[in-house]
PANU-102689 format. One record per residue (C-alpha): y, x, z. Coordinates in steps of 0.05 Angstrom, whole numbers, padded with zeros to 5 digits, always signed. Layout:
<recs>
YXZ...
</recs>
This chain:
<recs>
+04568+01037+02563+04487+01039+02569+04487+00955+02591+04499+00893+02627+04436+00860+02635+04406+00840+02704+04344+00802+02707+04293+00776+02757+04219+00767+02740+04141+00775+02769+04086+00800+02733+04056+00738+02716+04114+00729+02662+04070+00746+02609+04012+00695+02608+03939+00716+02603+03964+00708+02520+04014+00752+02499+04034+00709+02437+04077+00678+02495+04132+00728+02515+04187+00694+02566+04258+00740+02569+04281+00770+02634+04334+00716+02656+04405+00721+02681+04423+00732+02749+04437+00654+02763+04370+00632+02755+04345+00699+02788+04266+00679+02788+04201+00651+02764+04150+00624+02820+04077+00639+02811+04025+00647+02857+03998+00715+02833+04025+00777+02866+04035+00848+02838+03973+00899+02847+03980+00921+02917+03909+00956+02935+03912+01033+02922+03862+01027+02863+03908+00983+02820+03970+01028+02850+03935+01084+02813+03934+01049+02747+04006+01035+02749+04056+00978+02779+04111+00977+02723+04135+00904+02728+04119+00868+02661+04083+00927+02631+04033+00926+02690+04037+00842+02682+04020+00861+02618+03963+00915+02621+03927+00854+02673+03917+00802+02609+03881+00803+02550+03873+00883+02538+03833+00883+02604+03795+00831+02600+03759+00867+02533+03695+00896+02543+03643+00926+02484+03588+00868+02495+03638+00820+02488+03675+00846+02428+03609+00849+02403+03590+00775+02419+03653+00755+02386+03648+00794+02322+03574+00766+02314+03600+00690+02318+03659+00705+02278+03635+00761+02224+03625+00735+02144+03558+00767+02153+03503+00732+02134+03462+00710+02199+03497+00749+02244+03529+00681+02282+03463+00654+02299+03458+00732+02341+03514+00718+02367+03500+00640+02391+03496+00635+02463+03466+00568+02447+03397+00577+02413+03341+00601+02443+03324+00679+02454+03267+00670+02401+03310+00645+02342+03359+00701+02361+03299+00750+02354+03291+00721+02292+03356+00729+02256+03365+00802+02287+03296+00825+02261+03317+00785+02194+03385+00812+02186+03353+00890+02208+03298+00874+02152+03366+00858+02100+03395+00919+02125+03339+00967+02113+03326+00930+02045+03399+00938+02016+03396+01020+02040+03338+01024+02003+03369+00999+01939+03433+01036+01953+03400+01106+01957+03361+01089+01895+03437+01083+01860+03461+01140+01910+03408+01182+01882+03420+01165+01808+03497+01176+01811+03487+01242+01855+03439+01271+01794+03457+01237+01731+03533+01226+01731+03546+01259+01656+03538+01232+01591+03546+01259+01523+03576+01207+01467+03616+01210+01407+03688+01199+01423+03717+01134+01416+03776+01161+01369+03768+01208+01305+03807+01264+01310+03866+01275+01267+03867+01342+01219+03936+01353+01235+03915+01356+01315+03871+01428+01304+03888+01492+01274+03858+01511+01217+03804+01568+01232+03809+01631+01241+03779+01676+01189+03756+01747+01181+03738+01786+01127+03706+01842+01120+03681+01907+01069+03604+01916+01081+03626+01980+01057+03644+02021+01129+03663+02086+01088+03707+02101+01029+03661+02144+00985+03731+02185+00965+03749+02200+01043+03676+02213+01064+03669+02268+01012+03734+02307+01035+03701+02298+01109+03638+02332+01078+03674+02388+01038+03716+02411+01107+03701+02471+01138+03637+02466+01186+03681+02518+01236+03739+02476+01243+03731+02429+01304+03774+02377+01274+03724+02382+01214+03669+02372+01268+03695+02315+01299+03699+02279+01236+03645+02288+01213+03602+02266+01277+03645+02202+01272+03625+02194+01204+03555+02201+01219+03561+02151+01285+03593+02089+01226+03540+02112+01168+03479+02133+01205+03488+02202+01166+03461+02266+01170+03488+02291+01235+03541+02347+01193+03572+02370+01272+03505+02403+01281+03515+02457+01228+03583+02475+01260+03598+02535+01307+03645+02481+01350+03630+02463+01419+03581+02411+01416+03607+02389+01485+03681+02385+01464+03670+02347+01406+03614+02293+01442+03678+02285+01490+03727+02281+01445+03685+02235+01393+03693+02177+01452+03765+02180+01463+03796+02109+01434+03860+02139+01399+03805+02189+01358+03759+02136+01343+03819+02097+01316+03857+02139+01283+03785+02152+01231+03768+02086+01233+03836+02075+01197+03828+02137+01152+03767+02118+01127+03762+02034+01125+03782+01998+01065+03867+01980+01086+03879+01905+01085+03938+01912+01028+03882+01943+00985+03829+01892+00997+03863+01832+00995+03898+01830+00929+03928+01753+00927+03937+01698+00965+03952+01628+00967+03967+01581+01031+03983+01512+01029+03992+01513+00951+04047+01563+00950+04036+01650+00941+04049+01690+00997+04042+01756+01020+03980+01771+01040+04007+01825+01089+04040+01763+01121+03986+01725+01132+03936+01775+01147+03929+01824+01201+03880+01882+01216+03822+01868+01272+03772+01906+01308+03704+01876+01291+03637+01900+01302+03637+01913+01230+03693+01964+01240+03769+01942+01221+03783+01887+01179+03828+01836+01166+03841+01765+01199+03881+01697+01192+03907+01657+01236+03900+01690+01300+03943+01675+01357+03980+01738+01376+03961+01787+01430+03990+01780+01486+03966+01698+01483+03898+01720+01479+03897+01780+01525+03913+01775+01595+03942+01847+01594+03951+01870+01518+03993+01936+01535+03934+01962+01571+03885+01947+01533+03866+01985+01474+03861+01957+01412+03912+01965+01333+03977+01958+01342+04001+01899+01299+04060+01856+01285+04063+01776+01277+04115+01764+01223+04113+01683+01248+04126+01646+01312+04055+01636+01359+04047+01571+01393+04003+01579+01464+03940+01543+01439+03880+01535+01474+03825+01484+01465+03841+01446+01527+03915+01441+01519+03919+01437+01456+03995+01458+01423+04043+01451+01473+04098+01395+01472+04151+01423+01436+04104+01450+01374+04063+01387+01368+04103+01379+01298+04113+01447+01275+04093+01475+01218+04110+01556+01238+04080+01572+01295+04010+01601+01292+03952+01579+01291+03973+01542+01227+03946+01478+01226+03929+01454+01163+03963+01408+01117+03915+01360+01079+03850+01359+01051+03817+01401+00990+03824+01468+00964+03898+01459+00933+03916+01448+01006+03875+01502+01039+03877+01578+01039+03850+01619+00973+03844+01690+00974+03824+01745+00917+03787+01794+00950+03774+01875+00920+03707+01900+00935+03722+01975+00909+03645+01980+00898+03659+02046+00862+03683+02077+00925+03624+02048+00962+03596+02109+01015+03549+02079+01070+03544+01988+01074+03526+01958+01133+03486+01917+01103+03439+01931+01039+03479+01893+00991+03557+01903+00966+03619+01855+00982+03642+01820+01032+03631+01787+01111+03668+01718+01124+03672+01689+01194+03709+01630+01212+03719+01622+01279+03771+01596+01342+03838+01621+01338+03827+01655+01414+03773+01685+01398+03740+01753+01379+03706+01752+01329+03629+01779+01322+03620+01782+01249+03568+01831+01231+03494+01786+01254+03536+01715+01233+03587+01718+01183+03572+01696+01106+03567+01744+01049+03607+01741+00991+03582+01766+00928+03633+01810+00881+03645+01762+00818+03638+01697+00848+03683+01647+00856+03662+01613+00926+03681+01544+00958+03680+01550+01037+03678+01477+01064+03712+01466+01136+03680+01420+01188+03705+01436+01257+03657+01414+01316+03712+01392+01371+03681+01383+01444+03720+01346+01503+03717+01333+01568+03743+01274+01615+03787+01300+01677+03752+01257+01719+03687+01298+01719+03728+01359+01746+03707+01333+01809+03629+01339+01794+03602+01401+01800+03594+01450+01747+03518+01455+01755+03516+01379+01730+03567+01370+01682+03548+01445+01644+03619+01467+01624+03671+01499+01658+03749+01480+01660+03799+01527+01641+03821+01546+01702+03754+01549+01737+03733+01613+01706+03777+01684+01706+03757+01730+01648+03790+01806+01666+03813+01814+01600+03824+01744+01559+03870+01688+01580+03838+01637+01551+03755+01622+01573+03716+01604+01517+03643+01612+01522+03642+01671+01462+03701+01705+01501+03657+01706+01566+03591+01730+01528+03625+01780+01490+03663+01807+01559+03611+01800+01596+03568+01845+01543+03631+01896+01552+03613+01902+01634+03547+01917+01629+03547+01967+01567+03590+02007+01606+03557+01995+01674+03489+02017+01636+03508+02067+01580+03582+02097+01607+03614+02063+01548+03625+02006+01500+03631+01991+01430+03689+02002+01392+03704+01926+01380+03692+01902+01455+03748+01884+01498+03776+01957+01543+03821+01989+01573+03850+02057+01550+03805+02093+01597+03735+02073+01576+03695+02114+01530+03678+02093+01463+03603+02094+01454+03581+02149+01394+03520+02164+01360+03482+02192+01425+03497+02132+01458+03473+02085+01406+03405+02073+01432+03433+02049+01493+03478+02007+01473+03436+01969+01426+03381+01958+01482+03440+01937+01526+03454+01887+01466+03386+01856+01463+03382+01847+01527+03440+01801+01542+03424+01766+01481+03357+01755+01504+03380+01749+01580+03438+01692+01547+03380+01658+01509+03331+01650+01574+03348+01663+01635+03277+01679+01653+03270+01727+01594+03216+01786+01612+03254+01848+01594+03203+01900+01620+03197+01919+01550+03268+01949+01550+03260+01984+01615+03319+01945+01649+03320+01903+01700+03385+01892+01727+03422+01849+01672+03481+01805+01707+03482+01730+01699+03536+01722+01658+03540+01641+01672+03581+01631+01604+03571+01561+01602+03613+01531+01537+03677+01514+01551+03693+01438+01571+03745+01433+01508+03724+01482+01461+03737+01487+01387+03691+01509+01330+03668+01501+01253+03623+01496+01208+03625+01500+01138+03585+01492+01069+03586+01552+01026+03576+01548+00948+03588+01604+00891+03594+01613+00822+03597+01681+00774+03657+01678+00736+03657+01656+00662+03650+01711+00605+03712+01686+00588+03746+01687+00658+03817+01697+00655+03849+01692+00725+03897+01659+00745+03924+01688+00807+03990+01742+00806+03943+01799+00812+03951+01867+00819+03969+01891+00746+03931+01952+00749+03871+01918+00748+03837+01898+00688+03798+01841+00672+03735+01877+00668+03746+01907+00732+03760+01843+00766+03694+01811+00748+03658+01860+00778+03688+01887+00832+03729+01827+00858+03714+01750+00892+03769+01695+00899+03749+01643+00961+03780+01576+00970+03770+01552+01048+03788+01483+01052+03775+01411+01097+03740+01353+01053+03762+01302+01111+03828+01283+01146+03788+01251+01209+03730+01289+01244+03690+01261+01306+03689+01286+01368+03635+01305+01424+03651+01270+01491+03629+01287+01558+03646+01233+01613+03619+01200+01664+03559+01163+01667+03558+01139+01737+03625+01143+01770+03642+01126+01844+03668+01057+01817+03601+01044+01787+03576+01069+01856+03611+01016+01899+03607+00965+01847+03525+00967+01846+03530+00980+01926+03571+00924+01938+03528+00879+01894+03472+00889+01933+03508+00886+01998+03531+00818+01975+03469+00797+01953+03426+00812+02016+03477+00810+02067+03545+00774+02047+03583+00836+02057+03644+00845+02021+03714+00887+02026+03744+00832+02084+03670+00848+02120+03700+00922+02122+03769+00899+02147+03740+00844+02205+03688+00911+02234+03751+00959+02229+03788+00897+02266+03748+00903+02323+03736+00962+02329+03818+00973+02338+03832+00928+02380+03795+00967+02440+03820+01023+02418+03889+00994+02411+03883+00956+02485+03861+01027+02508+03926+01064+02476+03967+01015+02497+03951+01004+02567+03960+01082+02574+04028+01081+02541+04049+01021+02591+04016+01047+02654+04056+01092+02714+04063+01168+02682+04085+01198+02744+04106+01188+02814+04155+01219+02858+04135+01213+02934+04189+01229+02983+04149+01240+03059+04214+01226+03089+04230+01161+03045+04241+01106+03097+04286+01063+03049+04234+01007+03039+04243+01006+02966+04191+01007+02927+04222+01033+02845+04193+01045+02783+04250+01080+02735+04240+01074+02657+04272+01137+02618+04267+01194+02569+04265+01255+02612+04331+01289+02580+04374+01222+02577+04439+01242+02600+04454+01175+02638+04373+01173+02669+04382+01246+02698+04446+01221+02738+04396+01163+02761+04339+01216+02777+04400+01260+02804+04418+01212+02860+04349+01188+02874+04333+01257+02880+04381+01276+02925+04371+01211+02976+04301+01223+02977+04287+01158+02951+04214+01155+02917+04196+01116+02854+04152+01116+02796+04163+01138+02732+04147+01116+02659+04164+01159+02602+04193+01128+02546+04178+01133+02467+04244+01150+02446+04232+01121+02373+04177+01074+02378+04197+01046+02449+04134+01018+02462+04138+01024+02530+04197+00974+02546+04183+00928+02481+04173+00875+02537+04249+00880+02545+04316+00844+02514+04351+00904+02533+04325+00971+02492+04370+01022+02519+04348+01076+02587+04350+01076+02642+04314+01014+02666+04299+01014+02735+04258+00953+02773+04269+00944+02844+04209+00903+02885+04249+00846+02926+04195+00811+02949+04141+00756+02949+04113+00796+02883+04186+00796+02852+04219+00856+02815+04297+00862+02794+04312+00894+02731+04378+00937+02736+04403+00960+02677+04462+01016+02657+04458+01072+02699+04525+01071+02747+04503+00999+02764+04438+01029+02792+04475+01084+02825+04517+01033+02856+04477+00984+02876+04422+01029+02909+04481+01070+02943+04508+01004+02972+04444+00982+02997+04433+01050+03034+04507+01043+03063+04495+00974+03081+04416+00953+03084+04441+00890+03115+04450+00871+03044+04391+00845+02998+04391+00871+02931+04400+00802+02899+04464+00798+02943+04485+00865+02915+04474+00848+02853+04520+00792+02851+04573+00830+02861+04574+00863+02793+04577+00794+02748+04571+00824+02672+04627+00800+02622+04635+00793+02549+04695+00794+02512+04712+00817+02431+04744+00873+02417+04791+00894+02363+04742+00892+02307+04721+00820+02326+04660+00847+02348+04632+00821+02422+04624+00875+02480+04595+00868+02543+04624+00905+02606+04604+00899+02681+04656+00891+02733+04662+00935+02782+04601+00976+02761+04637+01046+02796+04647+01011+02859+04606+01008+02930+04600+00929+02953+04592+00951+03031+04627+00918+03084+04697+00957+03106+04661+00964+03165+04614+01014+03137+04654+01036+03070+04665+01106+03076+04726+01152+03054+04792+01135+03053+04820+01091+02994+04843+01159+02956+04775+01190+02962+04742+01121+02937+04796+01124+02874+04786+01196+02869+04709+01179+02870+04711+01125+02811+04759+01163+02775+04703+01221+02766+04644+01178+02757+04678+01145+02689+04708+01204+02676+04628+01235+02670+04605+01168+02632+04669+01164+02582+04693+01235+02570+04634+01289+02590+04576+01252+02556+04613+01239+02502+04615+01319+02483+04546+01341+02493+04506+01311+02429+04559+01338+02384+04534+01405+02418+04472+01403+02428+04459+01382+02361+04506+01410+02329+04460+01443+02276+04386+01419+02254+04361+01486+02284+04397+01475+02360+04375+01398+02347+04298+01423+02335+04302+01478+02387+04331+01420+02446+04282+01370+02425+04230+01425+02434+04259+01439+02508+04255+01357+02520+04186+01362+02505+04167+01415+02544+04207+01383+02604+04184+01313+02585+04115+01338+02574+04104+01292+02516+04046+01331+02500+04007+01304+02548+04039+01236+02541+04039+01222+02477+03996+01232+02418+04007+01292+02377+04036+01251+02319+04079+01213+02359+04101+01276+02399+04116+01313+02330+04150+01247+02303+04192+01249+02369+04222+01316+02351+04232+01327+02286+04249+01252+02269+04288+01246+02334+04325+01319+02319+04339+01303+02250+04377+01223+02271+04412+01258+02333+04434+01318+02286+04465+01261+02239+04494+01225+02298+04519+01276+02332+04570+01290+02269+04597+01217+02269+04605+01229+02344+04648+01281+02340+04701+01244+02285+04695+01184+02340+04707+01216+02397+04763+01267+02363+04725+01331+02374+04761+01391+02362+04729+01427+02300+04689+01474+02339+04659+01429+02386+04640+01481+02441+04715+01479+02450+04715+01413+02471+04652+01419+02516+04680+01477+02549+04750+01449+02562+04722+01383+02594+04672+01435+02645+04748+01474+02663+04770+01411+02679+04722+01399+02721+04716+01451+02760+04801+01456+02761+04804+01404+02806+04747+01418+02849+04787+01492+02865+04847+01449+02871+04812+01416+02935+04799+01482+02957+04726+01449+02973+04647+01463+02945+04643+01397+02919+04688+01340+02894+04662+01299+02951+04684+01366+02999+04633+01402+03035+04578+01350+03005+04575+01319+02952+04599+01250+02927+04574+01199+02874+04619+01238+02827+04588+01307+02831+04519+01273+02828+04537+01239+02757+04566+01300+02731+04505+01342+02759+04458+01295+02730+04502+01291+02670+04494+01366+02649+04425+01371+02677+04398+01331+02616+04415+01397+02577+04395+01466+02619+04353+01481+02578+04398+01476+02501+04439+01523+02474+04503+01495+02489+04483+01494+02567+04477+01567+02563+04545+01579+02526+04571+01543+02577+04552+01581+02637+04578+01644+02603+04644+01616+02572+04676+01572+02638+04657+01578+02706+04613+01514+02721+04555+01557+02741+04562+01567+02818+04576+01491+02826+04520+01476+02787+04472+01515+02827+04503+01487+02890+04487+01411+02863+04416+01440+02832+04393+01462+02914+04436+01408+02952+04386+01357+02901+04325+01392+02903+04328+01393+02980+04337+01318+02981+04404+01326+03029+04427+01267+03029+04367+01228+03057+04394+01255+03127+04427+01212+03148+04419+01153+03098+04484+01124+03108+04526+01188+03101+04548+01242+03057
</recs>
């Protein structure tokens, strides 16, 4: 049952204030008196004449005009001096002089608030110390690499030399040898072909495959070490490298694939990680699970001092010394970031042969606050992790950018790159005829890195890239303090070392390094924000205060004003008339505005019959979740339809078989007022099983004419009611099961409403968008409690199409068109109006092809459309 209110009212129910909201009344007291009348010229016609909503739309929303908003705000607003603008009472001249003042406060306060816009738009970085040391335990320990100076092993070299000059393997090595020693050019005494061997001399797996022959192995150089205070094997801690000093060997490195982006492709040694690596990168840090272990690499270290640190013993092999890349014997030490490559030949330290050297750690830790993500990298000077892709690293550091960066445009500029840079398999590797260039393409990105506005005319190049490595915004480097001593003429080691070497020999061909911290806690370099947007509007609203008395409630009164128009404006749309309905031939005298969502099952069998009578009437679309439009209401269900009676008096009927009713009885019997109709259908309450009180209205199926003008026998009438509850109680019962009987056929039908309803050009898009998917998603729950209370059968098309056989079973059974006979009755209009609310769903179209309910539907669709019934009025 949609009701059982009835209620009498005028439009001046709602006072000039709507804080005072009177409720439709009951029947018995029928009216309130009042001297205004409802808009009757044709301009207010056109803005709408919808009982209280059009009361409501002629109060306070229209009486609110800009000037006056404006007037009001001014002798209401917190702002300093704007009242005395706004005082009607003084004298134009002293309102002259508080606008000029308050424009002169206005034009003061911008002034200092661009000076502050200005200094956070330009200076919003600063560099500090970091509030909190940082713990030892929190960074790895470095990365090292050492190196042999010496890039040849005299004993290899020589068996290169003594090869046949007409064997092109012979060649190739020794051109190779010559590119790493700067030798005598031995491949140009050969009869090989010069050409095959300056191609083959660049191909990677070549280049390696000698640099391993003839470089110093790791298990040879390194011949004892000591981590943490306890021997281990060096070949466990130590791994070979590709370094611009050729291969060597490195500690601590995080393994390839975490520091290449695509390691399989690239080409580089292939070499095993004995341990566990933990992703660590300088902005991250060690990830969650390995902030307390003690495996994973890069090691951290453990404590402070060189008993806690790493110590190596180190074999120069000076006797096997063939060409040094530097002019001195021994070693190259680099300490560097654990993601890093490193570039050891113009920075690392030497190490003398016979020396015992100290290597003190200080790492230089630089971090960034998150907040200054949001300031541009032009201001701030570092670059987030993520705000940078490198081709071949995963991890952006500035040295990884420089160094790839130096990769790109020795091969854009010479065909090739150095043996050391990062590659693929595919690139050349630059040889001896190619060294000029590349060292020229060296020096100028070093210079090009140093100053941007570097003249490099001298070089003959001109188109060096701007790499843009700026340093990382967490980065991680160190420092360190170097110190040596010879070893004692009495040294005796004490290390496990080899035992084929002699003391003698270890004094002066080996070193032993200790590399160590000195402190547990180590500052930290801080970037963060100097000026923030909270120092922004704290300064701006100090000075807004100061000159003007502005403040965050000054904010909320101007956006209060400002939405009240617009709120007045939104609503008075929502309230007014959406459409009308104008029937030429309407001579019924009543003048009806109908209240309804467009697809309502019960306010198409209203439409239905006032369709088919030819009866005109206005129309207001309802928000089906918001119900804005009828919030002026007790009752909150559609349809609502109000009937002018008179002396500026409009009857609300509610529930939509009383409005058939009552409107058919007045156009049987027009003798009849509507008020005497009415009266005839007294509403009743009573509690049902539950407890719980229902309302019902007597007599809601029946006509109220006189028998004089009643038409249809008594079976007919019977036959009649029977079908019009029948179409409220059984057939509407089955269609929101079906129709929304998944989310996708829910969706789909609230789409067709709209389209039908044309909510997009009623309503807001949000509003439209919350009608369908909000509305789809409730009616898809609903519809499943629906069909448990109404005993559906499982598949609910079932149902819908047994209570359409039904139908249309006892229409053949007449052996008639309609129920009514040859035209139809109150019955086939509910049932029409009924299943018009859903044409346009799913289950309407299963229907028409699963029962036979389509030619009496388009029968009832033309017989409506037509308006047949409004000939006569009083008949069939």
């Amino acid at each position: 049952m949609e009701g059982d209110l009835v209620a009498v009212f005028r439009n001046d129910m709602y006072p000039t204030y709507p804080s005072t909201r009177p409720r439709p009344r009951h029947p018995s007291s029928l009216a309130w008196s009042s001297s205004q009348k409802w808009a009757t010229s044709s301009q207010d016609a056109e803005q709408g004449r919808a009982g209280p909503a059009a009361g409501r739309r002629g109060g306070q929303c229209s009486d609110v005009h800009w000037m006056e908003t404006a007037e009001q705000y001014c002798q209401s607003s917190s702002l300093h001096g704007l009242r005395y603008v706004g005082d009607a009472h003084i004298s134009p001249i002293e309102r002259v002089f508080w606008v000029v003042s308050f424009a002169l406060a206005v034009i003061v306060a911008a002034y200092f608030i661009t000076n502050i816009y200005q200094r956070w738009e330009h200076s919003p970085v600063i560099n500090s110390i970091a509030p909190a040391a940082t713990p030892i335990f929190d960074i790895p320990f470095p990365a090292l690499t050492i190196c042999n100076m010496n890039r040849a092993r005299r004993s290899i070299a020589e068996i290169i030399k003594l090869g046949s000059p007409r064997n092109p393997y012979n060649a190739l090595q020794r051109r190779l040898l010559s590119d790493i020693c700067d030798d005598t050019d031995f491949s140009s005494t050969t009869d090989a072909n010069v050409d095959d061997v300056d191609k083959t001399s660049g191909n990677w797996s070549v280049v390696m495959g000698f640099m391993i022959n003839v470089t110093q192995p790791c298990h040879e150089m390194l011949l004892s070490c000591k981590w943490r205070n306890q021997p281990m094997d060096c070949d466990n801690l130590f791994n070979a490298a590709l370094t611009d000093e050729g291969i060597c060997c490195t500690f601590n490195r995080v393994r390839r694939d975490l520091q290449f982006r695509n390691p399989r492709e690239l080409s580089d040694l292939n070499i095993t990680f004995p341990y566990p690596s933990a992703d660590w990168t300088p902005e991250t840090g060690y990830p969650e699970q390995d902030k307390v272990s003690l495996l994973e690499t890069p090691w951290r270290p453990l404590g402070i001092g060189t008993h806690l640190g790493l110590t190596i013993a180190v074999d120069s092999e000076i006797h096997d010394y063939y060409c040094s890349s530097t002019d001195s014997a021994g070693f190259k030490v680099l300490l560097h970031n654990p993601v890093e490559t490193p570039k050891i030949a113009a920075f690392g330290m030497l190490i003398e042969p016979g020396t015992e050297n100290r290597v003190a750690i200080t790492p230089v830790i630089s971090h960034t606050a998150s907040s200054l993500r949001d300031v541009s990298v032009a201001k701030r000077q570092c670059l987030f992790q993520r705000e940078r892709y490198l081709n071949f690293y995963r991890t952006y550091t500035q040295r990884n950018c420089i160094l790839e960066c130096e990769a790109n445009f020795t091969n854009q500029h010479c065909k090739c790159v150095a043996h050391y840079m990062p590659k693929d398999k595919l690139t050349r590797i630059c040889g001896k005829k190619d060294e000029q260039c590349a060292n020229i393409a060296r020096e100028a990105m070093e210079l090009r890195l140093a100053n941007g506005a570097a003249n490099l005319t001298h070089l003959n190049i001109t188109d060096v890239p701007d790499c843009q490595c700026l340093p990382g915004c967490s980065e991680l480097s160190y420092t360190y303090s170097h110190s040596s001593s010879h070893f004692s003429p009495t040294f005796q080691p004490d290390f496990d070392l080899n035992l084929n070497r002699n003391t003698d020999y270890i004094v002066k061909n080996a070193a032993i390094i200790h590399f160590y911290f000195t402190e547990t806690l180590f500052p930290s370099r801080y970037k963060g924000e100097l000026f923030g947007f909270t120092e922004f509007l704290s300064n701006s609203g100090g000075i807004l205060g100061l000159f003007l008395g502005f403040s965050f409630l000054s904010v909320v009164e101007i956006a209060y004003f400002l939405s009240l128009r617009i709120f007045c404006l939104w609503s008075r749309k929502q309230n007014n008339v959406k459409s009308k309905v104008s029937i030429p031939t309407d001579s019924s005298g009543l003048k009806l505005v109908l209240y309804q969502y467009p697809t309502c099952p019960f306010c198409c069998k209203v439409r239905a019959f006032l369709d088919y009578y030819g009866l005109s009437y206005d129309v207001v679309e309802v928000d089906p979740v918001l119900r804005t439009q009828i919030k002026w209401s007790d009752y909150k269900k559609v349809p609502i339809l109000l009937a002018e009676i008179g002396d500026g008096k409009y009857l609300q009927l509610n529930d939509s078989s009383l409005i058939v009713s009552v409107l058919k009885t007045y156009l049987t019997d027009p003798r009849q007022s509507l008020l005497d109709i009415v009266k005839c259908y007294p509403p009743i309450s009573f509690r049902d099983d539950d407890g719980s009180v229902k309302s019902e209205i007597q007599n809601r199926y029946y006509l109220m004419a006189g028998e004089s003008v009643q038409q249809g026998n008594k079976k007919e009438v019977m036959d009649e009611v029977k079908w019009r509850e029948w179409a409220d109680k059984k057939l509407v019962h089955v269609l929101s099961p079906n129709v929304y009987r998944t989310t996708d056929e829910a969706i789909q039908s609230f789409e067709w409403f709209s389209e039908v309803g044309e909510w997009d050009r009623l309503f807001p898009s949000w509003e439209r968008n919350l009608i369908v998917y909000v509305g789809a998603y409730a009616m898809w729950m609903i519809g499943k409690r629906l069909k448990k209370r109404h005993m559906l059968k499982d598949d609910v098309r079932i149902s819908l199409y047994d209570e359409l056989n039904y139908w249309v079973k006892q229409i053949k059974q007449k052996g008639t068109t309609f129920s009514g006979g040859k035209t139809p009755n109150l019955a086939d209009l509910a049932v029409y109006g009924v299943l018009s609310s859903i044409e346009g769903c799913q289950a309407f179209k299963d229907a028409l092809e699963r029962t036979n309910i389509g030619s009496w539907y388009d029968e009832m669709k033309k017989y409506t459309k037509s308006h047949a019934g409004s000939n006569p009025l009083t008949g069939y």
